[in-house]
N, C-alpha and C positions, 0 to 999 in steps of 0.2 A: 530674354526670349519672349517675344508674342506667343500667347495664348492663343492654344488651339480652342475648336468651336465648343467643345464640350467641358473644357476649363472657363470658357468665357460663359455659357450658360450656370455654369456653378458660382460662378464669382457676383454671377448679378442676381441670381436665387436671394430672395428675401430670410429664408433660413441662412446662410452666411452673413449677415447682418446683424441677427439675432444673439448668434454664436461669438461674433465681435466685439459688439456691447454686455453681452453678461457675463461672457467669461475671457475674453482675451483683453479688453482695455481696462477690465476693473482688474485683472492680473496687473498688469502693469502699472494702475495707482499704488497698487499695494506695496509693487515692490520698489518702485520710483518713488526718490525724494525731489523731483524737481517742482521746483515751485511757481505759481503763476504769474501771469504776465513776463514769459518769455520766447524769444524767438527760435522754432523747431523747423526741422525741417522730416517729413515725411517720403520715404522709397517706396515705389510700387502701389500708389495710391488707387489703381482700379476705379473705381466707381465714386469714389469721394466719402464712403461711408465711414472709415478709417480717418479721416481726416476731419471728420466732424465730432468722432465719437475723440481724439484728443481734445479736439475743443471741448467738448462736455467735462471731462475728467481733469483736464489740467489748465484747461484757463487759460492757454497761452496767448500773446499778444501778437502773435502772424505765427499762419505757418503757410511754408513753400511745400507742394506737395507734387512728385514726378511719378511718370508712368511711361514705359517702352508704347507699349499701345495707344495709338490713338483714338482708337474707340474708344475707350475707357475713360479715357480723360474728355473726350467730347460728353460725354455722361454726365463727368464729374461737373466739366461745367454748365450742363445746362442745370444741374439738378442744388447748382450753390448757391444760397443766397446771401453768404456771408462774408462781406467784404472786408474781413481779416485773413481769407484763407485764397492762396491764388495756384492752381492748379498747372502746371504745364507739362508737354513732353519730354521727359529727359532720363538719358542713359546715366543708372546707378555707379556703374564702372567709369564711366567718365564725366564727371559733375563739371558743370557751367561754373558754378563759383568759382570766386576768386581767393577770397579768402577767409579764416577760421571766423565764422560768423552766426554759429547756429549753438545756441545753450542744449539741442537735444536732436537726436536722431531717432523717428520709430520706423520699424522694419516689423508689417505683420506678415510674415512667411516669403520675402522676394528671394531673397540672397540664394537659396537655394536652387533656386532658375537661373541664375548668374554662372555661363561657361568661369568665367575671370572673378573668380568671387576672392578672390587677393584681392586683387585690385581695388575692386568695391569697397572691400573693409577699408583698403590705403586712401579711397577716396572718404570717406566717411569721415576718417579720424582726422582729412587735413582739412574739414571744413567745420567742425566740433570745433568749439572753443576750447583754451587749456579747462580741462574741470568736467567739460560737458559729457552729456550721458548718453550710450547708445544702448538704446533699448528695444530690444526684440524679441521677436517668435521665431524658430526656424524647426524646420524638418531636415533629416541629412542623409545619408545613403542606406544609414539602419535602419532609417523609416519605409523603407524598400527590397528588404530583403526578410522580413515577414513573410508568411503565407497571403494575408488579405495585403501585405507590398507587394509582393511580386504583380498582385491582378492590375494595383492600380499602376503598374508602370506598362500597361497594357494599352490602359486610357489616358493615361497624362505624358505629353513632352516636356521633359525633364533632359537635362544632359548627364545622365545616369554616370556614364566614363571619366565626368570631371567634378561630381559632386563628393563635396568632403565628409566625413565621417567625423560624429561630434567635437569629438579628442583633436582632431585637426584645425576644426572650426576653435574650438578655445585657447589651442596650444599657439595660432596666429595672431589672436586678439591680443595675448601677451607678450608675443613676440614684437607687433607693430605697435606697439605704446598705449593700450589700453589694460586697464586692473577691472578684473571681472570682481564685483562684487556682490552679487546675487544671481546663481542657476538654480534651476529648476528643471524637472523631466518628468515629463507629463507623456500617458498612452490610454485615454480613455474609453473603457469599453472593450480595451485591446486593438480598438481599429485604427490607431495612427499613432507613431511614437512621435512626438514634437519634442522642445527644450527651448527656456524662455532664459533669457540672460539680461541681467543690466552691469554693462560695463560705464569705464568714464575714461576719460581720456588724462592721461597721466598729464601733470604740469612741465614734465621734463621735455613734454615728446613732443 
C-alpha cells in the first residue's frame, strides 16, 4: 500500500531514524547471525535509512533495496552515496527475481501493509537462499485493537480486514518452509505492540 500523507511525514521525520539505528537494527545484530560480506535484499526501503543502517551493522556486500512508493525511493536515491546499495520500485508480493539469491531478507515493519502478505512471505522464501535468514519487525492486528490502537487506525491506512494476528503470522512462516529461530514482543511505553523474529529458510524447502 502507498503511504498516506501523514504516514509519509512520519517515515521521513528524523526521529524515525533515530529509533531505527538505536533500537531496531542493533536488535537485529543481536539476534542475527549473519555474517558479512553478503548479498541481502531489503522490503519497504522508504527513505533508504534502513538500508544504510544494514550496511553499518552487517557489512554486507550489495544490497537490493524495494519500495511500492515512488517517492520514497526517489529519496532514497538521491540521498545514496553508496554504491553497494541500489534502490528500486518493487512490489514485496511479487518480486522481479528470478531466483534463490539473497543470504538475507530485512523487513522493518512492511509486511503489515501487505493486503496478500501470504504471498509476500512465499515470495520472500523463494528468493532466500537454502539457509538464508528472514529477519524482521512487524506489527499485527493486536497492535490495533488496544485503546491508543484503535486511535491510530484513525490515522494510518492499514488494511485492517486482511491483517494477520501474530499466531497466524508465525503459524505461516512454518507452514511455508521457514524455522523461526528467534522472537521477540516488544510494547514500549504501552504505545505500540510490535514482534521481531529471525527465521531461516529450511534446506528442504
Amino acid at each position: 500500500m502507498r503511504l498516506n500523507n501523514l504516514e509519509f511525514v512520519a517515515m521521513n521525520n528524523p526521529l524515525r531514524a533515530v529509533i531505527q539505528d538505536r533500537i531496531e537494527a542493533k536488535r537485529f545484530r543481536q539476534l542475527s547471525t549473519l555474517a558479512p560480506g553478503k548479498k541481502v535484499l531489503e522490503i519497504g526501503c522508504g527513505n533508504g535509512v534502513g538500508a544504510r543502517l544494514i550496511k553499518k551493522y552487517f557489512l554486507p556486500a550489495s544490497i537490493n533495496a524495494i519500495d511500492l512508493d515512488k517517492r520514497m525511493v526517489d529519496i532514497a536515491v538521491r540521498k545514496n552515496k553508496d554504491p553497494s546499495i541500489f534502490f528500486s520500485v518493487g512490489d514485496a508480493a511479487k518480486l522481479t527475481f528470478r531466483k534463490p539469491q539473497f543470504d538475507a531478507v530485512f523487513d522493518f515493519g512492511i509486511i503489515h501493509h501487505i493486503p496478500e502478505w501470504r504471498d509476500c512471505l512465499d515470495e520472500l522464501r523463494r528468493v532466500l537462499k537454502p539457509g538464508g535468514e528472514l529477519i524482521l519487525e512487524e506489527l499485527s492486528i493486536e497492535s490495533f485493537e488496544t485503546c491508543i490502537g484503535k486511535a491510530y487506525r484513525k490515522l494510518l491506512d492499514h488494511p485492517y480486514d486482511r491483517m494477520f494476528t501474530r499466531k497466524e503470522f508465525v503459524s505461516y512462516l512454518s507452514k511455508s518452509g521457514f524455522r523461526v529461530e528467534k522472537e521477540e514482543a516488544h510494547n514500549p511505553l504501552g504505545l505500540l505492540r510490535y514482534f521481531v523474529i529471525v527465521a531461516r529458510k529450511q534446506v528442504s524447502s
